[in-house]
PyMOL CGO cylinders between C-alpha atoms (Angstrom):
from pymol import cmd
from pymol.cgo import CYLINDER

trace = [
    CYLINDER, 0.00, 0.00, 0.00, 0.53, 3.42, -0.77, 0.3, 1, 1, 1, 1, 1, 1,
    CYLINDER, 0.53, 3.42, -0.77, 0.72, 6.98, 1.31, 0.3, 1, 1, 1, 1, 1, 1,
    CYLINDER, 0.72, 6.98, 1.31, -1.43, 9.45, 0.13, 0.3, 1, 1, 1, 1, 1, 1,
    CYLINDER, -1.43, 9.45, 0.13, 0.77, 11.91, 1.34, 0.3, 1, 1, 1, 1, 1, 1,
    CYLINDER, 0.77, 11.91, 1.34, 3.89, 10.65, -0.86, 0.3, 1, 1, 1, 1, 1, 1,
    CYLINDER, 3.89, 10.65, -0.86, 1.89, 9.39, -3.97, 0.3, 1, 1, 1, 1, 1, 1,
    CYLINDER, 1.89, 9.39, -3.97, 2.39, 11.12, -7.30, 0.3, 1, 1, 1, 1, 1, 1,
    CYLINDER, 2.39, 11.12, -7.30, -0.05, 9.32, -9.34, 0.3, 1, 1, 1, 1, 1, 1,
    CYLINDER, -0.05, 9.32, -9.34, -3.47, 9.75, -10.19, 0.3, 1, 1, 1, 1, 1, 1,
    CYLINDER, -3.47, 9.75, -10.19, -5.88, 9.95, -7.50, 0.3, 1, 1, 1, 1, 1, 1,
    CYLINDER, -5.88, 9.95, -7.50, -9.73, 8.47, -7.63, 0.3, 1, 1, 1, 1, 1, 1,
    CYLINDER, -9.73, 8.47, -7.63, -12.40, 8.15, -5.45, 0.3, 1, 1, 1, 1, 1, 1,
    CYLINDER, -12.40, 8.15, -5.45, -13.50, 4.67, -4.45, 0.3, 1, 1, 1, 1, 1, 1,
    CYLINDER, -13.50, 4.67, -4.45, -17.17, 3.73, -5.92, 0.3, 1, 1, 1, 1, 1, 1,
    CYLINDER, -17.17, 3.73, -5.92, -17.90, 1.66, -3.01, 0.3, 1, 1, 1, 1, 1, 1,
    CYLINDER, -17.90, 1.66, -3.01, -17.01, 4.16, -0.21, 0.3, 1, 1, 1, 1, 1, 1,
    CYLINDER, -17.01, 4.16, -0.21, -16.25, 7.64, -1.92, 0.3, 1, 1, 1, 1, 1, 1,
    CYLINDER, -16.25, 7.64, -1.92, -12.68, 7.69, -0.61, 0.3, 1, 1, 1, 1, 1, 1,
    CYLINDER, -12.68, 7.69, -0.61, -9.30, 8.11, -2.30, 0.3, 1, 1, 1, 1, 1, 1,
    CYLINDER, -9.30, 8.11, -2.30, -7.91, 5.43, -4.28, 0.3, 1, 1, 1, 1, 1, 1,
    CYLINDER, -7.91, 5.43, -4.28, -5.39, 4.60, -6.72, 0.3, 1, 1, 1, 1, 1, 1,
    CYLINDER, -5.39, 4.60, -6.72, -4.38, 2.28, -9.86, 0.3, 1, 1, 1, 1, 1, 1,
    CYLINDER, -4.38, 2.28, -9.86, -1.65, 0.20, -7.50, 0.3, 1, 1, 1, 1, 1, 1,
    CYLINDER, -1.65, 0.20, -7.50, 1.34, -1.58, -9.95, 0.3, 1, 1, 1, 1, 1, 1,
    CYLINDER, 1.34, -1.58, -9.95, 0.36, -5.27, -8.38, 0.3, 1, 1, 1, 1, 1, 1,
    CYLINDER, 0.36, -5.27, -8.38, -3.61, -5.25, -7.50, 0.3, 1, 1, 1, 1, 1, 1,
    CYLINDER, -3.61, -5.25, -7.50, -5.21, -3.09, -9.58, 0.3, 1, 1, 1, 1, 1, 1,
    CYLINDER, -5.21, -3.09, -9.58, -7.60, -0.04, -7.67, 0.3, 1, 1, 1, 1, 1, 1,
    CYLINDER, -7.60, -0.04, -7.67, -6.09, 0.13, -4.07, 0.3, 1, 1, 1, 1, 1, 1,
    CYLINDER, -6.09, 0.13, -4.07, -6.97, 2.32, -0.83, 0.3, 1, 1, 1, 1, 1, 1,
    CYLINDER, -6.97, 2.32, -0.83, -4.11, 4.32, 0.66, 0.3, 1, 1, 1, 1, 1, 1,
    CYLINDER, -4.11, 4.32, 0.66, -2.06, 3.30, 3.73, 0.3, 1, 1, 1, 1, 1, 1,
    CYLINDER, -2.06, 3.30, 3.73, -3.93, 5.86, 5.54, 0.3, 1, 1, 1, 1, 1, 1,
    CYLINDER, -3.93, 5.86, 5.54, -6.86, 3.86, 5.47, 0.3, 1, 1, 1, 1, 1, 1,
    CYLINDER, -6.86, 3.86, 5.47, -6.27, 0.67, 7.19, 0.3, 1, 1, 1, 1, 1, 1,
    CYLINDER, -6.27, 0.67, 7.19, -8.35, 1.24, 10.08, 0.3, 1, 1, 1, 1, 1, 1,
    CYLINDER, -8.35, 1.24, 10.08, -10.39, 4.64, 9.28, 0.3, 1, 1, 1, 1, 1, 1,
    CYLINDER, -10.39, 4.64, 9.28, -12.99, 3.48, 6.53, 0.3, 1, 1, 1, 1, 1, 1,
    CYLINDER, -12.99, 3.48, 6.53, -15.55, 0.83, 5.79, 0.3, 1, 1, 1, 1, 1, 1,
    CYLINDER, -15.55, 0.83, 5.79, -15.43, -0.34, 2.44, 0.3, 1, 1, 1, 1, 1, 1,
    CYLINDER, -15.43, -0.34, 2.44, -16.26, -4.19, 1.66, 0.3, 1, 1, 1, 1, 1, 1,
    CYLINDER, -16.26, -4.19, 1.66, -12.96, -4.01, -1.04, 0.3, 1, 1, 1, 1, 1, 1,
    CYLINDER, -12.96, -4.01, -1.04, -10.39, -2.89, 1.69, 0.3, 1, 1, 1, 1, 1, 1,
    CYLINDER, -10.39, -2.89, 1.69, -7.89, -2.95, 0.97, 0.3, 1, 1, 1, 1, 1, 1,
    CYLINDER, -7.89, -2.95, 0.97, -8.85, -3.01, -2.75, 0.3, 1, 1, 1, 1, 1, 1,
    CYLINDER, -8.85, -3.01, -2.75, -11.88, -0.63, -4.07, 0.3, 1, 1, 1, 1, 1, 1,
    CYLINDER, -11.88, -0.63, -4.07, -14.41, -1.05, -5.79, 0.3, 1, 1, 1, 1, 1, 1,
    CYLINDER, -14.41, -1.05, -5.79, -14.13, 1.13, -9.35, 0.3, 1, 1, 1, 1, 1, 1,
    CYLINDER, -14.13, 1.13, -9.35, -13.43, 4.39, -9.53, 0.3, 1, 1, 1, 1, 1, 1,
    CYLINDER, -13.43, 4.39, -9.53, -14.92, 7.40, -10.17, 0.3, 1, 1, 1, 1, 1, 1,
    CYLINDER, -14.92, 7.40, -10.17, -12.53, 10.14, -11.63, 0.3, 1, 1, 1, 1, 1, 1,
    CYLINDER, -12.53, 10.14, -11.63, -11.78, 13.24, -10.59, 0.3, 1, 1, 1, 1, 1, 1,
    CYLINDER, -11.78, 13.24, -10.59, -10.80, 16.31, -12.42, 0.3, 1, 1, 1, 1, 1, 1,
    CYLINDER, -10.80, 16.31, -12.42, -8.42, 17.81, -8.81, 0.3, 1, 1, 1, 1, 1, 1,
    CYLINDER, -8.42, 17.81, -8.81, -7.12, 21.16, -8.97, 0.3, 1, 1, 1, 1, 1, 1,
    CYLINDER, -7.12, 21.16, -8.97, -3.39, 21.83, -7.44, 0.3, 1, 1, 1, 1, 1, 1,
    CYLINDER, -3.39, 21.83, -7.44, -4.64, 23.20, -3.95, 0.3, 1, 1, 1, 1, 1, 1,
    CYLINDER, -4.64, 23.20, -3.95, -7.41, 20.50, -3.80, 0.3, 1, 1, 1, 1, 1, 1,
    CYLINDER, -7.41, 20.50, -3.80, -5.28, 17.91, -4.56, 0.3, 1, 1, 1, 1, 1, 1,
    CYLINDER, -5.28, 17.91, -4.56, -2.26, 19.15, -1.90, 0.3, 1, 1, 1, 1, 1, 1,
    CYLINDER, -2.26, 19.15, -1.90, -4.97, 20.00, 0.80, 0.3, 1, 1, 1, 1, 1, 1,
    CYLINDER, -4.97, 20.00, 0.80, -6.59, 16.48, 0.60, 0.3, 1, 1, 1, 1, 1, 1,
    CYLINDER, -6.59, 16.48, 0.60, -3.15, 14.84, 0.95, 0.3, 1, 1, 1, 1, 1, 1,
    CYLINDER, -3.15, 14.84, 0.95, -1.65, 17.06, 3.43, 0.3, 1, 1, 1, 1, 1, 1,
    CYLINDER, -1.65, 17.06, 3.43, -5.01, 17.05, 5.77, 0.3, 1, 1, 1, 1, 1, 1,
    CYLINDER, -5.01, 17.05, 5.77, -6.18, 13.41, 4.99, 0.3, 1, 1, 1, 1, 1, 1,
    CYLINDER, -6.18, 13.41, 4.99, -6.60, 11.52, 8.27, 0.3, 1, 1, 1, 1, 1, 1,
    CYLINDER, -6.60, 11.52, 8.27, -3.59, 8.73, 8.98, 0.3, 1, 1, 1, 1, 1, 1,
    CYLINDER, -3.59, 8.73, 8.98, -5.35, 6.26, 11.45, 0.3, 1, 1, 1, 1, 1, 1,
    CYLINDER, -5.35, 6.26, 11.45, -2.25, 3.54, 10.51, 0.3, 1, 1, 1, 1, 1, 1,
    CYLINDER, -2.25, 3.54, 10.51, -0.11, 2.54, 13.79, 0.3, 1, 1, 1, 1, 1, 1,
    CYLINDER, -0.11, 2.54, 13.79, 2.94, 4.13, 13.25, 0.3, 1, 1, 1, 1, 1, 1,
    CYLINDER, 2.94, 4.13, 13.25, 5.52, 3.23, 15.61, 0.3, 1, 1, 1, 1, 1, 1,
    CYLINDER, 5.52, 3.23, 15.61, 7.54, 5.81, 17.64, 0.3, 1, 1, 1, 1, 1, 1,
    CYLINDER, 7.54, 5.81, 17.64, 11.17, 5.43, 18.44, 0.3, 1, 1, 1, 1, 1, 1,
    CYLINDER, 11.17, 5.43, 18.44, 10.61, 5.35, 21.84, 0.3, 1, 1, 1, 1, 1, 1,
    CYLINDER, 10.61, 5.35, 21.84, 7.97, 1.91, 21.50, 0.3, 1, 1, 1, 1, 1, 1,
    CYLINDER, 7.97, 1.91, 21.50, 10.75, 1.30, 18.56, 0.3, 1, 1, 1, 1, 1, 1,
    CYLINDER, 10.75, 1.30, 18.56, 13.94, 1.14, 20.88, 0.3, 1, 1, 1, 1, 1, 1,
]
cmd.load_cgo(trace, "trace")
């Protein structure tokens, strides 16, 4: 999986659920990193089609910069 925040492809919206996706290398349409615990969609971590969107710059960089992360990232302290 992906982070939204890092991709540089094109970015969809999920027919099933209405969040971001994208056209992953291996699985075809895939929800982002971001995701794994934050949405309901009966794909996860596939979708389900896409619907495409015509983003603008600042839409585009506010939805990946504000997009919520719920994936357990581990600190250094729990790291060490």
């Amino acid at each position: 999986m992906s982070s939204i925040r890092t991709y540089s492809g094109e970015i969809y919206l999920c027919k099933t659920c209405g969040q971001p996706c994208f056209e992953g290398e291996e699985a075809g349409l895939e929800h982002f990193t971001e995701q794994w615990d934050g949405i309901f969609c009966p794909w996860f971590p596939l979708a389900g089609g896409r619907l495409e969107v015509e983003w603008d710059t600042a839409s585009l960089d506010d939805l990946k910069a504000d997009y919520p992360d719920t994936y357990p990232h581990l600190t250094e302290a729990a790291a060490g």
